[in-house]
PyMOL commands that place a pseudoatom at each C-alpha (Angstrom):
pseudoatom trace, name=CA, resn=UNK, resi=1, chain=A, elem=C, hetatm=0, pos=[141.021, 86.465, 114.849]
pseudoatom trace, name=CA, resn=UNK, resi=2, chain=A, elem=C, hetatm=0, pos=[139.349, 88.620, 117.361]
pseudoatom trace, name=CA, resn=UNK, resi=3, chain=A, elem=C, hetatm=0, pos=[136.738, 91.569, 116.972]
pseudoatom trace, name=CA, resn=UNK, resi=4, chain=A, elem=C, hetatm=0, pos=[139.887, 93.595, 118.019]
pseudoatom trace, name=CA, resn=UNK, resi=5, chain=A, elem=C, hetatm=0, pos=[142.536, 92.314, 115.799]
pseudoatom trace, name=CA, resn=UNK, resi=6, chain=A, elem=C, hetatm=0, pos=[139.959, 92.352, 112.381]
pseudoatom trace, name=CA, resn=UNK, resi=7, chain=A, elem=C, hetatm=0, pos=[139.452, 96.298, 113.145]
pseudoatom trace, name=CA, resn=UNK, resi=8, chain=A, elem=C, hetatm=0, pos=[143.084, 96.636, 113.410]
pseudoatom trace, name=CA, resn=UNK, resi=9, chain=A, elem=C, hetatm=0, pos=[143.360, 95.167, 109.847]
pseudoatom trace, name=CA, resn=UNK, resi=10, chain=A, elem=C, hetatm=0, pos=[140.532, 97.079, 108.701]
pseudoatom trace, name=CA, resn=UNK, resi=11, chain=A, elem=C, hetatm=0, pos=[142.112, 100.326, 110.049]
pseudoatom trace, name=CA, resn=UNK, resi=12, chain=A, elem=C, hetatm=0, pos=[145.024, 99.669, 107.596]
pseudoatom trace, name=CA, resn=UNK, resi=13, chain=A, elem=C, hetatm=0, pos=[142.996, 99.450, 104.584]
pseudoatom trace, name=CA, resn=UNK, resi=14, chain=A, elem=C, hetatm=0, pos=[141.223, 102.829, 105.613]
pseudoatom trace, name=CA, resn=UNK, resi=15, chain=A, elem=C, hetatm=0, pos=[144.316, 104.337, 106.034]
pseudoatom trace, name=CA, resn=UNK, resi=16, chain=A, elem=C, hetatm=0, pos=[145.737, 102.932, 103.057]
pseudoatom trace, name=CA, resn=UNK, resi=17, chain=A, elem=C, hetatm=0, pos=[142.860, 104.383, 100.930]
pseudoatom trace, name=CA, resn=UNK, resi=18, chain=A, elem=C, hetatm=0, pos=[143.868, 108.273, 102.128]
pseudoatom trace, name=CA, resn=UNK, resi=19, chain=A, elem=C, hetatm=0, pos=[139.983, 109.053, 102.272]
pseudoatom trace, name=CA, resn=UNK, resi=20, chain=A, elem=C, hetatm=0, pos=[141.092, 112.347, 103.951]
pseudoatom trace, name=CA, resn=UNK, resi=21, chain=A, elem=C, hetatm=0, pos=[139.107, 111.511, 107.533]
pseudoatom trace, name=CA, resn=UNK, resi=22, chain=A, elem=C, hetatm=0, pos=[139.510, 108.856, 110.403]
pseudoatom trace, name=CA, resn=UNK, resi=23, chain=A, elem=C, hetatm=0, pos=[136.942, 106.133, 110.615]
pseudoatom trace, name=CA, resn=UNK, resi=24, chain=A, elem=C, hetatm=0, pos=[135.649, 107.665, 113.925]
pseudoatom trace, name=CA, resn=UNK, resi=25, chain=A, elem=C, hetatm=0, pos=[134.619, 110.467, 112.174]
pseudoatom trace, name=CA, resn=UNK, resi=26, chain=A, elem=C, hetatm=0, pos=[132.025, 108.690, 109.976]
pseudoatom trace, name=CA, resn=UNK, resi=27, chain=A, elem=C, hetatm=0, pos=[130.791, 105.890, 112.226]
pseudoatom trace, name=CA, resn=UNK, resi=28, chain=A, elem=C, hetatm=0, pos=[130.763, 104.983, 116.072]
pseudoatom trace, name=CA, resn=UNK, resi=29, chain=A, elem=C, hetatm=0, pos=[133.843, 102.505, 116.083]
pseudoatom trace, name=CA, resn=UNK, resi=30, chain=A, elem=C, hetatm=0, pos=[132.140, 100.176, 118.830]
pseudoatom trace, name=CA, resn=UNK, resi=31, chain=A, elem=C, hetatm=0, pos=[129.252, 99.853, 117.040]
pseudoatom trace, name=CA, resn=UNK, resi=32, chain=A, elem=C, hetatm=0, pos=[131.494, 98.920, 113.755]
pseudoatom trace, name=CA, resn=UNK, resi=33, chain=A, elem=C, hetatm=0, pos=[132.809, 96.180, 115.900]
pseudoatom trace, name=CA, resn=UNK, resi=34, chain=A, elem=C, hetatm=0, pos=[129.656, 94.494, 117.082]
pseudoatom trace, name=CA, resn=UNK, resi=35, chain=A, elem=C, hetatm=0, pos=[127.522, 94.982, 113.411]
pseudoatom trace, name=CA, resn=UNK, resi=36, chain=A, elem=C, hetatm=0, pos=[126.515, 91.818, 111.718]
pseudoatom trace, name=CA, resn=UNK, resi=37, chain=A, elem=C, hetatm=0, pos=[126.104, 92.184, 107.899]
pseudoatom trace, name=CA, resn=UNK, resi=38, chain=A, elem=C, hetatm=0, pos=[122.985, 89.933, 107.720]
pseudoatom trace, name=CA, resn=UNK, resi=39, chain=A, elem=C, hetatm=0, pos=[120.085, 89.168, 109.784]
pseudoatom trace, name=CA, resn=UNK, resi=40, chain=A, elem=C, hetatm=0, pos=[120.122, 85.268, 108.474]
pseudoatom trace, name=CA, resn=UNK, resi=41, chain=A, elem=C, hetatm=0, pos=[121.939, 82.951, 110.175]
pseudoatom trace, name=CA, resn=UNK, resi=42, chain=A, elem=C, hetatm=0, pos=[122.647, 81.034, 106.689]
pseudoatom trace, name=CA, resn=UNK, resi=43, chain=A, elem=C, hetatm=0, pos=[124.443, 84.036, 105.199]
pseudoatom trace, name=CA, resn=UNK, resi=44, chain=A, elem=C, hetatm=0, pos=[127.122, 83.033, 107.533]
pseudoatom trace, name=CA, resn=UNK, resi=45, chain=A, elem=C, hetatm=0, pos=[128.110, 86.699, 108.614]
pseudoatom trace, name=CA, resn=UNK, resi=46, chain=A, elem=C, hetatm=0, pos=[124.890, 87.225, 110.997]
pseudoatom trace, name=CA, resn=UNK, resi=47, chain=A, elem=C, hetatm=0, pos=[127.150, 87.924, 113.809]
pseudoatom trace, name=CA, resn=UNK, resi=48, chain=A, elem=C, hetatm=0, pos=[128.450, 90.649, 115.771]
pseudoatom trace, name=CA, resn=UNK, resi=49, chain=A, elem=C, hetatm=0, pos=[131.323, 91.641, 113.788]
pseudoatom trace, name=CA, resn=UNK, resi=50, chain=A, elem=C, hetatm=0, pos=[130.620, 90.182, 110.555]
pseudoatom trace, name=CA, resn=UNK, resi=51, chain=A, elem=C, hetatm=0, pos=[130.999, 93.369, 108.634]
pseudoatom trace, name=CA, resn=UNK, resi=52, chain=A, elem=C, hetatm=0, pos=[134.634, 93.744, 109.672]
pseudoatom trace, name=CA, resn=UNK, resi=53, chain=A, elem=C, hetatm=0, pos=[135.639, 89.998, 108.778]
pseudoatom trace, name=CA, resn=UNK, resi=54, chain=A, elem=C, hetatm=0, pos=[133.317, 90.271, 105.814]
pseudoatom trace, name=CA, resn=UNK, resi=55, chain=A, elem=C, hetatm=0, pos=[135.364, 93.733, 104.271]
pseudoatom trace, name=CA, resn=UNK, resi=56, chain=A, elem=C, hetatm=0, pos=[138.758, 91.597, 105.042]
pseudoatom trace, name=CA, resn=UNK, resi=57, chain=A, elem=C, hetatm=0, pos=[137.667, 89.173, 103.185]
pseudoatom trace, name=CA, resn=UNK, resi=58, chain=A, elem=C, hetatm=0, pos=[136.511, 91.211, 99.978]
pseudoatom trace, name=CA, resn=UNK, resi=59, chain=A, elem=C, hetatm=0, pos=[139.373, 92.682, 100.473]
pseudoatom trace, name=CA, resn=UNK, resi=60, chain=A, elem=C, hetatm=0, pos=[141.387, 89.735, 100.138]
pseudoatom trace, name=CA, resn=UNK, resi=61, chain=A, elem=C, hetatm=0, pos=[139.507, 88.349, 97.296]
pseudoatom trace, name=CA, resn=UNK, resi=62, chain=A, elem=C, hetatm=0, pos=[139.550, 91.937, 95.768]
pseudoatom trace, name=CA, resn=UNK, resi=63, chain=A, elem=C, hetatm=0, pos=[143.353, 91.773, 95.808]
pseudoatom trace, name=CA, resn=UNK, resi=64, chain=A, elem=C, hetatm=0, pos=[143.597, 88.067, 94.309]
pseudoatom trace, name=CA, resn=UNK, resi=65, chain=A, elem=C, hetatm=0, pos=[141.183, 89.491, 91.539]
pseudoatom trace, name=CA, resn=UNK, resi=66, chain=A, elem=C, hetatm=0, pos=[143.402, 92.792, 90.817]
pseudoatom trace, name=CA, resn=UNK, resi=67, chain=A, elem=C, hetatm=0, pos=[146.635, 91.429, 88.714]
pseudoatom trace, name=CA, resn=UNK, resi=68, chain=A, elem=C, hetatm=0, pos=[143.542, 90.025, 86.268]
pseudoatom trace, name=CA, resn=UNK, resi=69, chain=A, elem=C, hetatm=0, pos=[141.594, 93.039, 86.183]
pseudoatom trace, name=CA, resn=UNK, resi=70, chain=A, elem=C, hetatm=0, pos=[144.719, 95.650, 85.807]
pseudoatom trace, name=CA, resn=UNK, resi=71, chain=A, elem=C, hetatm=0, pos=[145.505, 93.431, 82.514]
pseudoatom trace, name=CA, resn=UNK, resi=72, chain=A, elem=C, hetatm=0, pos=[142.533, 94.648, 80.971]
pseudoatom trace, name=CA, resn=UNK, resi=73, chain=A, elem=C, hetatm=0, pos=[141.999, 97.865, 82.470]
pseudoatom trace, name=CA, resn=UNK, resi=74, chain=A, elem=C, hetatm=0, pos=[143.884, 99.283, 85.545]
pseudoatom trace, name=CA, resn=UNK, resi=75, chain=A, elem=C, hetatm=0, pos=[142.005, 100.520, 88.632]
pseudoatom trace, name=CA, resn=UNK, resi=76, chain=A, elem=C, hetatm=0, pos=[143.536, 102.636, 91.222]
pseudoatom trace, name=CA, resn=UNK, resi=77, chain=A, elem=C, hetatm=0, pos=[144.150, 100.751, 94.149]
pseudoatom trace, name=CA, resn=UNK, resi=78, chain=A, elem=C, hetatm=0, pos=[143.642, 103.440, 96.218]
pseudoatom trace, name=CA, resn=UNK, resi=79, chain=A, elem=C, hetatm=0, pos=[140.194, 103.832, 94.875]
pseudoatom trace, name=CA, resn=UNK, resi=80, chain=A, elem=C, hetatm=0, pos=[139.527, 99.877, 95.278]
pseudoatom trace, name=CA, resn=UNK, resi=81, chain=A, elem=C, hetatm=0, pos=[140.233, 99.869, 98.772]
pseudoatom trace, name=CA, resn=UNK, resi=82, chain=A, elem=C, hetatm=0, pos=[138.162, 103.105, 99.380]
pseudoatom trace, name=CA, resn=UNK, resi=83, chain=A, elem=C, hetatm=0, pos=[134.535, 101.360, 98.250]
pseudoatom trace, name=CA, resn=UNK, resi=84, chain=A, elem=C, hetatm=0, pos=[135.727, 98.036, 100.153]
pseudoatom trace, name=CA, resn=UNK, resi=85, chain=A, elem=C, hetatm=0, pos=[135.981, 99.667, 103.215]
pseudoatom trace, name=CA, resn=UNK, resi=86, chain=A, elem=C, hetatm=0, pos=[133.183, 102.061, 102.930]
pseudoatom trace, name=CA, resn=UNK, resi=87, chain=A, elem=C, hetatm=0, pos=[130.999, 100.043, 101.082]
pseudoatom trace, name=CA, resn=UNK, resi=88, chain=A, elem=C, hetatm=0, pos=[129.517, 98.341, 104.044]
pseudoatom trace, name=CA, resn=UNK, resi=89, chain=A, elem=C, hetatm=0, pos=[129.564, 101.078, 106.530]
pseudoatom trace, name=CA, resn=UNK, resi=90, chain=A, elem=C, hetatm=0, pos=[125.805, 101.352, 106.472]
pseudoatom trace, name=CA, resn=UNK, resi=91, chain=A, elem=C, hetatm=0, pos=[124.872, 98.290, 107.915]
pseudoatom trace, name=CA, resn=UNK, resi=92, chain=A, elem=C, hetatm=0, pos=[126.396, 100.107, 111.097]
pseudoatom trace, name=CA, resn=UNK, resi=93, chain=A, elem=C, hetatm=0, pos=[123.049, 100.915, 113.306]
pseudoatom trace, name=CA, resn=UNK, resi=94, chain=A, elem=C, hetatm=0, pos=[120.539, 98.685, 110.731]
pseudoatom trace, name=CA, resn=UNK, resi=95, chain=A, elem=C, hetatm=0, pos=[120.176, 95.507, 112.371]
pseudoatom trace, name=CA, resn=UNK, resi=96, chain=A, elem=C, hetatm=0, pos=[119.477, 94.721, 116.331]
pseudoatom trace, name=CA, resn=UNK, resi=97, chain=A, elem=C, hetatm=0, pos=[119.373, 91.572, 117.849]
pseudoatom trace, name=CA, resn=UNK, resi=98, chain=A, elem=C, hetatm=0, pos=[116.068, 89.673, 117.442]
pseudoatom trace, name=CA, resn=UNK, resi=99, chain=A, elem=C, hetatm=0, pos=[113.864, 89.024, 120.094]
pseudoatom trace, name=CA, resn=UNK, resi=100, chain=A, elem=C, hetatm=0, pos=[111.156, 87.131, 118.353]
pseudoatom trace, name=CA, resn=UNK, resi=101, chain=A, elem=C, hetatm=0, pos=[112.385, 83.599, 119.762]
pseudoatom trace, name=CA, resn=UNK, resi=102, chain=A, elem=C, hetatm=0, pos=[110.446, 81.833, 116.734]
pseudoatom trace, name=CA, resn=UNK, resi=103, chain=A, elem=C, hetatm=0, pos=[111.697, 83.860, 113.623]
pseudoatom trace, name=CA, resn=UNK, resi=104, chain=A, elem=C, hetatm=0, pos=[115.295, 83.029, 115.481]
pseudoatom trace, name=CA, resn=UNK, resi=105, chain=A, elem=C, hetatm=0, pos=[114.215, 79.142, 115.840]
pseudoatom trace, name=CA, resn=UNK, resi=106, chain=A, elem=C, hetatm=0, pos=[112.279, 78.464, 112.481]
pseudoatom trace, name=CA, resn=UNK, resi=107, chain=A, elem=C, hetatm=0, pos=[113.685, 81.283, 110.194]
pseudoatom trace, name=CA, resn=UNK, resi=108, chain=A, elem=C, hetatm=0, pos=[117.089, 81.452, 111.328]
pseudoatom trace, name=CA, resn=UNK, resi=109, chain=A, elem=C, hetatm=0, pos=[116.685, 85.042, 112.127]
pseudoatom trace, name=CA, resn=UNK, resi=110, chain=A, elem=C, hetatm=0, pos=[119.227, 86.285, 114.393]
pseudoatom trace, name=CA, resn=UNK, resi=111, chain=A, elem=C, hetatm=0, pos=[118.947, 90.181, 113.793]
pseudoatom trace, name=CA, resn=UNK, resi=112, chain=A, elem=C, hetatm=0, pos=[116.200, 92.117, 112.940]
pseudoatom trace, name=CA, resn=UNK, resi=113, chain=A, elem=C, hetatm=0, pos=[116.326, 95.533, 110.762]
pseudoatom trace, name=CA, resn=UNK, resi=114, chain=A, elem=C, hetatm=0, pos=[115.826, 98.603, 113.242]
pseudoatom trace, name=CA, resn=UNK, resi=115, chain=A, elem=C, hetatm=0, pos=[112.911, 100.826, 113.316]
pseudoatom trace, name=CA, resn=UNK, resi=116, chain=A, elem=C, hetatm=0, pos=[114.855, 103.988, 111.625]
pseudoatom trace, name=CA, resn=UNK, resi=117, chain=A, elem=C, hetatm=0, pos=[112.301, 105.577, 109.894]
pseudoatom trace, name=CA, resn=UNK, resi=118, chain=A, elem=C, hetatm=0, pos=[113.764, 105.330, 106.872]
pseudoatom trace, name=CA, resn=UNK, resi=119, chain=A, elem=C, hetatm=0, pos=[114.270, 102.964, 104.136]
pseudoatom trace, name=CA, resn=UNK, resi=120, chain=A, elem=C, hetatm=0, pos=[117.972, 102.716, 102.408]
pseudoatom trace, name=CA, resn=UNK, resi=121, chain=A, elem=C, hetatm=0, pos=[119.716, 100.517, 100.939]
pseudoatom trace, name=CA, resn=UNK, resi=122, chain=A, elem=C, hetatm=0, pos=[122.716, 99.336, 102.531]
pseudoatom trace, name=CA, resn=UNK, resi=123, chain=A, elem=C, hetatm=0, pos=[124.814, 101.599, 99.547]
pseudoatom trace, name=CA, resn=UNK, resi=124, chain=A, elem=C, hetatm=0, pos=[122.751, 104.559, 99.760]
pseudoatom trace, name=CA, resn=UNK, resi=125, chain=A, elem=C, hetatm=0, pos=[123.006, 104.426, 103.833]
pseudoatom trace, name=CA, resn=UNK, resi=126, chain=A, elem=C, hetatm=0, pos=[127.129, 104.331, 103.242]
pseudoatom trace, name=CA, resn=UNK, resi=127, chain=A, elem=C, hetatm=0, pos=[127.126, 107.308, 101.007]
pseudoatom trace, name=CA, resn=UNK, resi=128, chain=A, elem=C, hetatm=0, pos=[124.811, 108.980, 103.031]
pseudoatom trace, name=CA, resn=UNK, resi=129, chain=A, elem=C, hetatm=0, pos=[126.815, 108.442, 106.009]
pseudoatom trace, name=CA, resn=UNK, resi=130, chain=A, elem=C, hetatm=0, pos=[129.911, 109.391, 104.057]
pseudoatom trace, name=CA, resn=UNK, resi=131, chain=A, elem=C, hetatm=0, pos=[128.519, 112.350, 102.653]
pseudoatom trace, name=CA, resn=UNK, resi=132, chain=A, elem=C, hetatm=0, pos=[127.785, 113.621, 105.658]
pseudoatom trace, name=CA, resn=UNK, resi=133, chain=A, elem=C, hetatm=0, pos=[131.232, 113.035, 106.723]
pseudoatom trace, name=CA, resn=UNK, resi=134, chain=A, elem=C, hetatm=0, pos=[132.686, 115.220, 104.172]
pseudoatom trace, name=CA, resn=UNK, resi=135, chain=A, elem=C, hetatm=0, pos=[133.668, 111.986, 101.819]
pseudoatom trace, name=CA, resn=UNK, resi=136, chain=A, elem=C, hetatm=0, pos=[133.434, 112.765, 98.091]
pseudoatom trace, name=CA, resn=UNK, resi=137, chain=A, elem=C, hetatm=0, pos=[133.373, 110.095, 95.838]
pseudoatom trace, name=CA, resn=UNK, resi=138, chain=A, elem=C, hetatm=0, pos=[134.354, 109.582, 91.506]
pseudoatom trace, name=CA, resn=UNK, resi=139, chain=A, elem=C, hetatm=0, pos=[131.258, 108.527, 89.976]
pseudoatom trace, name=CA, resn=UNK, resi=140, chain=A, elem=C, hetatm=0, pos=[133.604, 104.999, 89.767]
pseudoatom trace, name=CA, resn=UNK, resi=141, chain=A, elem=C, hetatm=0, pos=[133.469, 105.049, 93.245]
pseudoatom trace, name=CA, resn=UNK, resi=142, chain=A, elem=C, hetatm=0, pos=[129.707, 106.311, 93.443]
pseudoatom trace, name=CA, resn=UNK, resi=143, chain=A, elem=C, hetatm=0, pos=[128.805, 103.407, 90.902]
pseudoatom trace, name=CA, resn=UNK, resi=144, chain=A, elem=C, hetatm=0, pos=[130.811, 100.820, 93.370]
pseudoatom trace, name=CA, resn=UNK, resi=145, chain=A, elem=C, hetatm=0, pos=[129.262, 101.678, 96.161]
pseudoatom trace, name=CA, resn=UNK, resi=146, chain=A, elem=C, hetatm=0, pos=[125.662, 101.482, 94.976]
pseudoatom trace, name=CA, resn=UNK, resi=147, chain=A, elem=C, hetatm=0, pos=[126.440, 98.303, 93.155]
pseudoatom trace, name=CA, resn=UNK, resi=148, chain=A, elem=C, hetatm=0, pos=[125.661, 95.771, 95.677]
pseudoatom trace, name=CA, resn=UNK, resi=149, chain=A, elem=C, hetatm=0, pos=[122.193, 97.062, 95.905]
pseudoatom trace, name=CA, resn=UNK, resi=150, chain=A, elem=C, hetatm=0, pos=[120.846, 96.325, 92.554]
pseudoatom trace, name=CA, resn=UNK, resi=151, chain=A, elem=C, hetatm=0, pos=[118.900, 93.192, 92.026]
pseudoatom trace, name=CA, resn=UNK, resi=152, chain=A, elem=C, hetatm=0, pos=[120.562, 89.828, 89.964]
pseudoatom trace, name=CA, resn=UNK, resi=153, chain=A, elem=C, hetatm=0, pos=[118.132, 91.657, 87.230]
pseudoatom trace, name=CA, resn=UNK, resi=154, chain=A, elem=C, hetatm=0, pos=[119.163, 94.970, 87.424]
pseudoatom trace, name=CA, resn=UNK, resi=155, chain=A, elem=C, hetatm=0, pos=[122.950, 94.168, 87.744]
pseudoatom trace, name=CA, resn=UNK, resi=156, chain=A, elem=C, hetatm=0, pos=[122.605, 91.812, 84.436]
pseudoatom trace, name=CA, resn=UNK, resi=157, chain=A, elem=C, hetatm=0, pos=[121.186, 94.595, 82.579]
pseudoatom trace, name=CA, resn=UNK, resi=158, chain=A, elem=C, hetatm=0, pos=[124.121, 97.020, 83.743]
pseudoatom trace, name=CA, resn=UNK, resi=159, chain=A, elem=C, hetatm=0, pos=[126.240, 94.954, 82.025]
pseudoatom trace, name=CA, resn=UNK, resi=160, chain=A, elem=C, hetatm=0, pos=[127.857, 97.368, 79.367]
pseudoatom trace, name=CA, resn=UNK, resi=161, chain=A, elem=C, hetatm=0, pos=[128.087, 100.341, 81.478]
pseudoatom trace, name=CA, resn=UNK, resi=162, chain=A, elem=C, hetatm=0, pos=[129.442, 98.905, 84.634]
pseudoatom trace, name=CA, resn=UNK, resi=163, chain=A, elem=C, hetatm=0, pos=[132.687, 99.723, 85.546]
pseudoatom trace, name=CA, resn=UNK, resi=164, chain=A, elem=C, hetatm=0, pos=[135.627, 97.476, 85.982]
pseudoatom trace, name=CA, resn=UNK, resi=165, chain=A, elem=C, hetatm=0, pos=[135.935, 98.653, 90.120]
pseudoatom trace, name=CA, resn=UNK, resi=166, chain=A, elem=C, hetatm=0, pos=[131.926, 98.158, 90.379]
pseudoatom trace, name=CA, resn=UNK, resi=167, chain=A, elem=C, hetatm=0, pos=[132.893, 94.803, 88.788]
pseudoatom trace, name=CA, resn=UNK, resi=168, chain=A, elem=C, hetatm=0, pos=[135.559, 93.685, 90.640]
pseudoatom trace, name=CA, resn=UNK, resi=169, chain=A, elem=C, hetatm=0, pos=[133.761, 94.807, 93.677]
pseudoatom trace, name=CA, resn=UNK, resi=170, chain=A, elem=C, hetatm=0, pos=[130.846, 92.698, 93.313]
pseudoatom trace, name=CA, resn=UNK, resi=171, chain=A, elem=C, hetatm=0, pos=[133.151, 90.243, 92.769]
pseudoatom trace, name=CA, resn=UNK, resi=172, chain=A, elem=C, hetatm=0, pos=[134.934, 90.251, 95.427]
pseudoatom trace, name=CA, resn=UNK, resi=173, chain=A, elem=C, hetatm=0, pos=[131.966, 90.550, 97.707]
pseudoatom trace, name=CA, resn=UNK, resi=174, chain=A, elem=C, hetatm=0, pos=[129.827, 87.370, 96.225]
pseudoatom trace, name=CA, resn=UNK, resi=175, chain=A, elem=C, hetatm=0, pos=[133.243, 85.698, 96.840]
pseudoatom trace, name=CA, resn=UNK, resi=176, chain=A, elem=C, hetatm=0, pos=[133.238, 86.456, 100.477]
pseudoatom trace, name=CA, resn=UNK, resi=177, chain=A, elem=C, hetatm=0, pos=[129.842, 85.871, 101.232]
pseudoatom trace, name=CA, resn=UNK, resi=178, chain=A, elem=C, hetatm=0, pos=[129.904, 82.431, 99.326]
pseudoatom trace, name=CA, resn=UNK, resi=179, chain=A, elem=C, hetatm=0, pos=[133.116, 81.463, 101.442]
pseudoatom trace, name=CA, resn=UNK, resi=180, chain=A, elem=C, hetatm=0, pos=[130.829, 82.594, 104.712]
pseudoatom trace, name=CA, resn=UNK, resi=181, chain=A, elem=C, hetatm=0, pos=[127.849, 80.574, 103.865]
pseudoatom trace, name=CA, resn=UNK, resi=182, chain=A, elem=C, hetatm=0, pos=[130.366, 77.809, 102.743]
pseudoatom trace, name=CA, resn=UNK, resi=183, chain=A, elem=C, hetatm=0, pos=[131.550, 77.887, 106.926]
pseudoatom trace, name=CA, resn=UNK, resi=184, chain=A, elem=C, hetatm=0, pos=[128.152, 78.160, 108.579]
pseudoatom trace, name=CA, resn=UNK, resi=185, chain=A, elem=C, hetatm=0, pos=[127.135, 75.012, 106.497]
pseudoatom trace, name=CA, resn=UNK, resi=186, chain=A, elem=C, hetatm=0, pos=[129.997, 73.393, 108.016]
pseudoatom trace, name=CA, resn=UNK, resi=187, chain=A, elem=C, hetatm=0, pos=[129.818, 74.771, 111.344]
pseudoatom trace, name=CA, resn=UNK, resi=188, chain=A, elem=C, hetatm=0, pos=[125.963, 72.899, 111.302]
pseudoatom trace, name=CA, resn=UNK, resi=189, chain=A, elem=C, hetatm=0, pos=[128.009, 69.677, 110.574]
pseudoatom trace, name=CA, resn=UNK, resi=190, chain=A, elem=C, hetatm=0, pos=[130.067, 70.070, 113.097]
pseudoatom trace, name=CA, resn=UNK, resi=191, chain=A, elem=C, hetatm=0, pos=[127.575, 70.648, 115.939]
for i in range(1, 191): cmd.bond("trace and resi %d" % i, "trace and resi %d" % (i + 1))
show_as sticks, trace
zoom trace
């Protein structure tokens, strides 16, 4: 699947989710395209692109995960596909390619985090982004999309407030990034 054909399929999850405003009006579309969503070549989605393929793929995992979680307690699909596709959105504009040939060589390096000024997290950087763009989120949805910044320690401790969509999205995103790292390691095989 091309660059091309992954936004298409990311475009109908964002439309699906009704967020009330077009992708173009929260982020620069060609720079969507070409963001990685790591700077490490062993987290498998240090590529340009990798944050589409990467929100397909919690997506898909999300959606194998759903008939289990609406036994327990429902959550609005709507809603779910919402944080997938926003969730990430602030990677857009952190990470350039690296020019430091030996961090590339010996540390696998491939981007490096830009000079903004200011340091986010990747979930505060999406609702900032979408704040900005007039996006209002339940404080489900707020929870969700700050989930993937708290530490293994910090998540643990979470563990009887968390909601079932902060759940399920963590989920669904160690899922994808596991199936990722899963392909680079076999990509180094195959070379």
């Amino acid at each position: 699947m091309t660059k091309e054909e992954a936004y298409v399929k990311y475009k109908e999850i964002f439309d699906f989710a009704e967020i009330g405003k077009e992708v173009e009006e929260i982020v620069d579309v060609n720079l969507l395209m070409n963001t990685p969503a790591a700077p490490s070549l062993d987290s498998g989605v240090a590529y340009e692109g990798a944050v589409l393929f990467h929100t397909l793929m919690v997506w898909h995992f999300a959606n194998k995960l759903l008939p289990i979680y609406n036994k327990i307690a429902p959550i609005d699909t709507k809603s779910l596909a919402k944080v997938i596709v926003l969730h990430q959105l602030g990677k857009v504009g952190m990470f350039e390619p690296n020019t430091d040939e030996w961090q590339i060589k010996k540390l696998g390096k491939a981007f490096a985090f830009t000079e903004s000024g200011v340091c986010l997290k990747n979930g505060e950087r999406s609702k900032m982004m979408c704040g900005n763009a007039g996006i209002s989120f339940t404080p489900e949805e707020y929870e969700a999309m700050s989930i993937l910044d708290k530490t293994a320690e910090e998540y643990e401790n979470m563990t009887k407030y968390r909601t079932h969509l902060s759940t399920l999205l963590k989920m669904s995103s160690d899922m994808a990034y596991a199936v990722a790292r899963e392909r680079y390691k076999k990509s180094l095989v195959n070379e």
